[in-house]
C-alpha positions as CSV (number, residue, x, y, z in Angstrom):
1,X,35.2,-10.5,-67.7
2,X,34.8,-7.0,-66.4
3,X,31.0,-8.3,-65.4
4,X,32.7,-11.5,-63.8
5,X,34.8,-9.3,-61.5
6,X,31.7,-7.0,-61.0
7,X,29.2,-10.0,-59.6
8,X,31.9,-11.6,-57.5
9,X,32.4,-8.2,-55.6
10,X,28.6,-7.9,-55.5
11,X,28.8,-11.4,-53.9
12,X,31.6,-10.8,-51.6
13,X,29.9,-7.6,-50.4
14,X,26.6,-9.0,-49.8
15,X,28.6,-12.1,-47.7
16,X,30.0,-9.3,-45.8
17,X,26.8,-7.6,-45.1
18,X,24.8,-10.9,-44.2
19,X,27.6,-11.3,-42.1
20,X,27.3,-7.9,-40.3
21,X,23.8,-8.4,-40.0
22,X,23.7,-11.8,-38.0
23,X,25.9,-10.7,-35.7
24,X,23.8,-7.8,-34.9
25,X,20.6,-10.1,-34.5
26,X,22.8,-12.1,-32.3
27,X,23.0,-9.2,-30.0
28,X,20.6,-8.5,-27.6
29,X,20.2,-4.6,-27.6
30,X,20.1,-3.1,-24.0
31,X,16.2,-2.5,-23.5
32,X,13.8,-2.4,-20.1
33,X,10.7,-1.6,-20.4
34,X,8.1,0.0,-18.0
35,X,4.4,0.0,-18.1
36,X,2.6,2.3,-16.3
37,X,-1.4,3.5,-15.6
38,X,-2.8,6.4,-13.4
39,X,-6.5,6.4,-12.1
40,X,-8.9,9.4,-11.2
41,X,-6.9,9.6,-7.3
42,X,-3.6,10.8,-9.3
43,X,-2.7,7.0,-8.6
44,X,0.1,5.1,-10.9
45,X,0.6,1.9,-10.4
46,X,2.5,-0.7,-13.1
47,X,5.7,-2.5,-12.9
48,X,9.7,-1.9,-14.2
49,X,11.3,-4.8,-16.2
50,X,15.2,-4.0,-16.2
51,X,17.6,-6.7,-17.8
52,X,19.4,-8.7,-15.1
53,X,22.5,-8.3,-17.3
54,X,22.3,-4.1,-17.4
55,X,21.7,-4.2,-13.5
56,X,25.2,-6.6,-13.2
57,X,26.8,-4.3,-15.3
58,X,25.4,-1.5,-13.3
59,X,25.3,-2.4,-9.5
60,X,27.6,-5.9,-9.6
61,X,24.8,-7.8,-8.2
62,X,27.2,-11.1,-8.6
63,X,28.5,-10.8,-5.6
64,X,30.7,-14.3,-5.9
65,X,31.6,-13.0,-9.6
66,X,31.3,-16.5,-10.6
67,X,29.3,-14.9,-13.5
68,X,26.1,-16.7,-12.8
69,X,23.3,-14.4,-11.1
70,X,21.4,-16.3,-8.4
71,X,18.2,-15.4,-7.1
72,X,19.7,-15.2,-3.8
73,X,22.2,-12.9,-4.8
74,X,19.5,-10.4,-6.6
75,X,17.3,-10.4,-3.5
76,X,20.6,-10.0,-1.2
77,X,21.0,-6.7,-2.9
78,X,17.7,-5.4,-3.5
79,X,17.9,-2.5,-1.4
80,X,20.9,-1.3,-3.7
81,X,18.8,-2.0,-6.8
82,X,15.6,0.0,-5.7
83,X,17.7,2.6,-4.9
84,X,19.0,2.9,-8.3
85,X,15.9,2.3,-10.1
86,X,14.3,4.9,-8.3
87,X,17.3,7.7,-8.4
88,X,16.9,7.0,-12.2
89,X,13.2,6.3,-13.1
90,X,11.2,9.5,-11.8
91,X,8.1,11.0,-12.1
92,X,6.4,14.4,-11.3
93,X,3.3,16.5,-12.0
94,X,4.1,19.7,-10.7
95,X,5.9,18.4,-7.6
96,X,7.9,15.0,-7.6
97,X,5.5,11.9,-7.6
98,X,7.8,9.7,-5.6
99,X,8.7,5.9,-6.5
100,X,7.8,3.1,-4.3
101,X,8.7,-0.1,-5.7
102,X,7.4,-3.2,-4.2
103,X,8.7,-6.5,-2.7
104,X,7.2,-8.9,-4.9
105,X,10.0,-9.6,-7.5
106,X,9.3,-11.7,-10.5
107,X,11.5,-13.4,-13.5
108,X,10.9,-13.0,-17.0
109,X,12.5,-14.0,-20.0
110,X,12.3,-11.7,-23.3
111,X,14.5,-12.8,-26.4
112,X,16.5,-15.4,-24.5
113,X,17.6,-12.8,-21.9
114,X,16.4,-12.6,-18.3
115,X,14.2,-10.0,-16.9
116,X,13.6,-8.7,-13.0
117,X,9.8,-7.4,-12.8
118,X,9.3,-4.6,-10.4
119,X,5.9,-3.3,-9.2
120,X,5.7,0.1,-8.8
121,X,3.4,2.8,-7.4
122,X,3.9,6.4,-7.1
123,X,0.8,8.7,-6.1
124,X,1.2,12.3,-8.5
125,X,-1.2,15.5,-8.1
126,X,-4.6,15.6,-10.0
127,X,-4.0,18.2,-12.4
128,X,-0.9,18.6,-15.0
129,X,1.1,16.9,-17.6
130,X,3.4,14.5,-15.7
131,X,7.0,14.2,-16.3
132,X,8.9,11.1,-16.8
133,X,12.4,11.1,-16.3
134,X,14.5,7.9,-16.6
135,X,18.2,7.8,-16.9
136,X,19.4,4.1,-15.9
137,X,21.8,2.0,-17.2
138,X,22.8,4.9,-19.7
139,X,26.7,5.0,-18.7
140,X,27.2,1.5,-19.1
141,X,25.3,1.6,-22.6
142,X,25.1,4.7,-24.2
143,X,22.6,2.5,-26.8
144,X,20.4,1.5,-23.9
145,X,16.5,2.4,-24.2
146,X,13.3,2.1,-22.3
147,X,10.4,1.3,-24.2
148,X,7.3,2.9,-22.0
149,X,4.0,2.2,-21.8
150,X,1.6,4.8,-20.6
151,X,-2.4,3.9,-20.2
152,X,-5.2,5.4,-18.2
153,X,-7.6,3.1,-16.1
154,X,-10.5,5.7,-16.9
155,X,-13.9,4.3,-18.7
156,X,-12.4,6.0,-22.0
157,X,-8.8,4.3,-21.5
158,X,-6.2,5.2,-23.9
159,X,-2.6,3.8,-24.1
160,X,0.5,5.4,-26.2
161,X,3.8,3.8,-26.5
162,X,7.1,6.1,-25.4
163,X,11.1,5.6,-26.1
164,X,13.3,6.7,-23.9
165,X,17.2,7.1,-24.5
166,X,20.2,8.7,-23.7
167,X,19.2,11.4,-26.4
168,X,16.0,12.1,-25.1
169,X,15.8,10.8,-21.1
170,X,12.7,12.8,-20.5
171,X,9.0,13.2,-22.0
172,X,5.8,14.9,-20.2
173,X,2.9,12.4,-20.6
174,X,-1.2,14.1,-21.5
175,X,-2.4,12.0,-18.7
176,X,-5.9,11.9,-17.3
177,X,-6.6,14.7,-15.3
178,X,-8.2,13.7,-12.1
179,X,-11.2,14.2,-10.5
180,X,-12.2,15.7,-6.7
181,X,-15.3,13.9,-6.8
182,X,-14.0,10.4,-7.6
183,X,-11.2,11.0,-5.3
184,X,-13.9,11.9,-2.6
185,X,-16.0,8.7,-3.5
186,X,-12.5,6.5,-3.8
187,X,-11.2,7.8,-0.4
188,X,-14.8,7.1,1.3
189,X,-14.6,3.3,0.1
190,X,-11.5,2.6,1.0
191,X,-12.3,4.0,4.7
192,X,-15.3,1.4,5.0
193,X,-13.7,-1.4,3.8
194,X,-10.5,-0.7,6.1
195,X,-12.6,-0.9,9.3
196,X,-14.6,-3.7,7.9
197,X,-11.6,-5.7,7.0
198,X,-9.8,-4.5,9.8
199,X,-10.1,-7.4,12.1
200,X,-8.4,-6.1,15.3
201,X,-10.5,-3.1,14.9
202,X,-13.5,-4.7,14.7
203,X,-12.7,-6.6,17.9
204,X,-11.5,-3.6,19.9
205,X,-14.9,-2.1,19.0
206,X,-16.8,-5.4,20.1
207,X,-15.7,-5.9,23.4
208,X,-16.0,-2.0,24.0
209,X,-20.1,-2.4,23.1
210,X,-20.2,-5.8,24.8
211,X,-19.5,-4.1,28.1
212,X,-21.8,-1.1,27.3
213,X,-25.3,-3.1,27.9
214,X,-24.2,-4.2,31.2
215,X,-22.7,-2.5,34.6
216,X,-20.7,-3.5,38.0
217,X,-22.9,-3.6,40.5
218,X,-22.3,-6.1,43.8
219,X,-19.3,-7.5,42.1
220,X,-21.2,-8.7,39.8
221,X,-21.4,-7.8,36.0
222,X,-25.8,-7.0,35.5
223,X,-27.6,-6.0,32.8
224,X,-28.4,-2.2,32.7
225,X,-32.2,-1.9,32.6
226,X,-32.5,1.6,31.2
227,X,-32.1,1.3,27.2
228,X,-31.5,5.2,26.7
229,X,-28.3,4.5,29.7
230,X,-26.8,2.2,27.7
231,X,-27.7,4.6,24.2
232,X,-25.6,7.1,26.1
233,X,-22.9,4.9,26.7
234,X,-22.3,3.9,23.5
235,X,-22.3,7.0,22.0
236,X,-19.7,8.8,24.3
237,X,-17.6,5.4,23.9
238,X,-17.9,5.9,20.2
239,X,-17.2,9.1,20.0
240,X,-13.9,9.1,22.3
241,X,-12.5,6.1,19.9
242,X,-14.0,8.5,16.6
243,X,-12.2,11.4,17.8
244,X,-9.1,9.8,18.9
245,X,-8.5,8.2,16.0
246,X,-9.5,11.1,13.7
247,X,-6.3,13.2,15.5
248,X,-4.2,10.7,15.0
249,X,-5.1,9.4,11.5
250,X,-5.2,13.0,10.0
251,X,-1.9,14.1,12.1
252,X,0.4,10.4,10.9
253,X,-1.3,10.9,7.3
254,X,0.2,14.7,6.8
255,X,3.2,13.5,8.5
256,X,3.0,15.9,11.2
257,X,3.9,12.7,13.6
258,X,5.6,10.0,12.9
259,X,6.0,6.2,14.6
260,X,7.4,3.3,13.1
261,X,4.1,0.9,11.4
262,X,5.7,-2.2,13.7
263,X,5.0,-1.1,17.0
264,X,1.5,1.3,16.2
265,X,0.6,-2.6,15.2
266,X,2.1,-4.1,18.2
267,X,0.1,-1.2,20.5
268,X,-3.1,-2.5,18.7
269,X,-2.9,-5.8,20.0
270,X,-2.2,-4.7,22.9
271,X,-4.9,-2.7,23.3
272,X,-7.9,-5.6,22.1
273,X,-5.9,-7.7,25.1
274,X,-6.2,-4.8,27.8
275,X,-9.7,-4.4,27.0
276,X,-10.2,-7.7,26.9
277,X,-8.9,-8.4,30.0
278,X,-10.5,-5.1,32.0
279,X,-13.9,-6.9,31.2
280,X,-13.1,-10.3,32.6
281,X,-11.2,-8.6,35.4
282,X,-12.5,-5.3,35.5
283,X,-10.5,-2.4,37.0
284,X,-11.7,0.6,35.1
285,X,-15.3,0.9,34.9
286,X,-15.4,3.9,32.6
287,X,-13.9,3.2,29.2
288,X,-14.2,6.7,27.9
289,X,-10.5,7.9,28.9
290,X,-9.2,4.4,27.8
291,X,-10.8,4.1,24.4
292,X,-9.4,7.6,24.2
293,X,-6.2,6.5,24.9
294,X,-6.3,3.4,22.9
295,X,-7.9,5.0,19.9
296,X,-5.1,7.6,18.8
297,X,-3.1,4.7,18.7
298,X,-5.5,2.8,16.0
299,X,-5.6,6.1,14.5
300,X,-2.3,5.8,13.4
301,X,-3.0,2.4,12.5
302,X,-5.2,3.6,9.6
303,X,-3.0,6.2,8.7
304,X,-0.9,3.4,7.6
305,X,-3.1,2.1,5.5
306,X,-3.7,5.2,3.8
307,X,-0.1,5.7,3.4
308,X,0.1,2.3,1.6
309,X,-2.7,3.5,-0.6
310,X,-1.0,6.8,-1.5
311,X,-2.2,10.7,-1.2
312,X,-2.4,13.3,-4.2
313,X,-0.1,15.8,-3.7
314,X,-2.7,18.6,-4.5
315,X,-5.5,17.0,-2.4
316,X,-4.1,15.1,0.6
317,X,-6.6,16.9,3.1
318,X,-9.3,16.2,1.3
319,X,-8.4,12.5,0.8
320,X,-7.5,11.9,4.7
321,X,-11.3,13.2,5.3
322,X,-12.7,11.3,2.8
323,X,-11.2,8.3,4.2
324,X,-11.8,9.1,8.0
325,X,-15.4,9.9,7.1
326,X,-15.5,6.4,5.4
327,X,-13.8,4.7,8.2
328,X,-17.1,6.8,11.2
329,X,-19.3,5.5,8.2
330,X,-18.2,1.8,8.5
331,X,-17.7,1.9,12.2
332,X,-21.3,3.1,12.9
333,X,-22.6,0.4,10.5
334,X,-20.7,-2.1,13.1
335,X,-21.9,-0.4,16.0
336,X,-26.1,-0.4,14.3
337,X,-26.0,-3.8,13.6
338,X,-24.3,-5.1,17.0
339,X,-25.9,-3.2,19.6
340,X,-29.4,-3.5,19.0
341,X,-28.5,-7.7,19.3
342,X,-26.6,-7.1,23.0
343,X,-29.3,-5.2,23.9
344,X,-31.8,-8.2,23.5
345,X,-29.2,-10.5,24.9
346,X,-28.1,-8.9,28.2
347,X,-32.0,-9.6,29.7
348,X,-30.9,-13.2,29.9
349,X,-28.6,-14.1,32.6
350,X,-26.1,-16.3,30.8
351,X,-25.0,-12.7,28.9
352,X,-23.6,-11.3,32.0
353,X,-22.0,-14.6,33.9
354,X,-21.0,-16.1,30.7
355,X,-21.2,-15.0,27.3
356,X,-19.2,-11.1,28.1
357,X,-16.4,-13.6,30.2
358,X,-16.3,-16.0,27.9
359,X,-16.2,-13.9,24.5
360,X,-13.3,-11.2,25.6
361,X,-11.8,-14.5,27.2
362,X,-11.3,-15.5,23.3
363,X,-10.7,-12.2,22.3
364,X,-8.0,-12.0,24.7
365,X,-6.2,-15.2,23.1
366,X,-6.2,-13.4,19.5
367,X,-4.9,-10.6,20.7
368,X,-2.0,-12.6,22.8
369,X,-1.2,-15.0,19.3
370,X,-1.3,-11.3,17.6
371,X,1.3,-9.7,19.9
372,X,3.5,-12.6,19.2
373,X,3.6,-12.6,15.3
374,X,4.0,-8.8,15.4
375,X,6.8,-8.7,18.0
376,X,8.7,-11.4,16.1
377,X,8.1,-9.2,12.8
């Protein structure tokens, strides 16, 4: 009998258990997760996965608090939720590597529950251990974590696996220390592609060298005859637009000055459509001065850029002249392969009546359709 009694409490405590234990499965436990990589430039780039639930819970995001979460509503307050996510998800390495997160928000779905994905970026020093500090979502669940995911994007990449919770909100992460070289070759790249991709750059540069093979003279666009003129030309052309935009670039990238990325690219366009214009109609003969002008503000044009691709805090200078030496590297690659071709086509006479009219003519039209979008932006 005593055994009876024995088993059935074995079986009622094992009920009781089983019992425990599928309601805890039920649960969703409060978890984000974060992955995260850093490159030879001090770069990290990855993406933050928060529960939609945890942000309700922590920002309201229903705004209608009909207790459904609407896409609409999420993106209506996404200003509030980068804000959070970056006062609580932080890095440094030395000094503070700060958060950008991106624009281009996804859904995902882990164990039934849905998932905002964040891109992130944040651009850290070369040298040091980096610090990750993340303290979201902890008040409204003490039992909330964030499972980490730390890699490197170097030829012998390793990954570790971190947990972070309201014990223990911080660890420092044995990333790959960076290199001065790679960040010289990185930096050079990216400063040849910009002005190669760069369309309204490339332009601006084209009508400047179209008008370089050929002078005013009788009212009359002509062909200059002497090759080593039109040489000169181009090189102190050049070289105002080079050192115009080096101020500029190097001054906007240190954040010595500062103008708002909307109208630097609206007083781009602009400037391909004044050029543009001065050869159909000309009024200033010598484009030194005005490439000058124009040129500082292009320089801040690919200071934006470089913004967007991030500076190491312990090597900015050397970065912003890597990239502006990569940007005089590109743009004399342009300028070789273009004017040796208007130099054999200003001896025929369609060059000078037509083909300079007709080309900044189009030029002109882009640059009007370009003004547009960017003044509406």
């Amino acid at each position: 009998m005593t055994q009876i009694k024995m088993l059935h409490r074995f079986f009622v405590l094992l009920l009781i258990s089983c019992a425990f234990t599928n309601h805890a499965a039920a649960h969703q436990l409060s978890t984000a997760y974060a992955n995260v990589q850093i490159n030879s430039q001090g770069l990290v780039t990855g993406e933050l996965q928060v529960r939609l639930y945890d942000l309700e819970r922590a920002l309201l995001v229903d705004v209608d608090g009909d207790g459904q979460l609407r896409w609409q509503e999420l993106q209506n307050r996404a200003d509030v939720v980068k804000k959070y996510l970056t006062n609580h998800f932080q890095l440094a390495r030395g000094s503070e590597c700060p958060v950008v997160l991106g624009d281009d928000w996804q859904i995902d779905a882990y164990f039934d529950e849905a998932y905002v994905v964040i891109p992130l970026r944040a651009q850290c020093s070369l040298a040091g251990d980096i610090a990750v500090h993340y303290s979201a979502i902890f008040k409204e669940d003490a039992d909330h974590k964030l499972l980490l995911t730390l890699s490197s994007t170097s030829a012998n990449k390793s990954s570790s696996i971190r947990v972070l919770d309201d014990t223990q909100r911080q660890i420092n992460w044995q990333a790959e220390q960076g290199s001065k070289l790679a960040t010289l070759g990185e930096f050079i790249y990216q400063g040849v592609l910009h002005i190669w991709i760069g369309l309204d750059h490339i332009l601006f540069l084209l009508l400047l060298l179209v008008a370089c093979v050929v002078e005013r003279r009788n009212h009359r666009w002509q062909a200059v005859s002497n090759n080593r003129q039109i040489i000169i030309n181009a090189c102190w052309i050049v070289t105002a637009f080079t050192l115009a935009h080096s101020i500029t670039l190097t001054l906007t990238a240190l954040h010595i000055i500062q103008l708002p990325s909307r109208w630097v690219e609206l007083g781009i366009a602009v400037s391909v459509l004044l050029v543009a214009l001065n050869n159909i109609f000309p009024l200033l003969l010598r484009l030194g001065w005005l490439t000058f002008g124009f040129g500082l503000l292009h320089g801040m044009g690919f200071a934006g850029v470089l913004g967007e691709l991030g500076l190491p805090a312990d090597q900015q200078l050397l970065a912003v002249l890597a990239f502006n030496l990569g940007v005089e590297l590109g743009q004399m690659a342009i300028v070789l392969l273009l004017l040796p071709v208007l130099m054999l086509l200003r001896h025929y006479l369609w060059y000078a009546r037509y083909a300079l009219s007709g080309t900044s003519a189009v030029i002109a039209l882009v640059a009007v359709q370009w003004i547009l979008q960017r003044w509406a932006a």
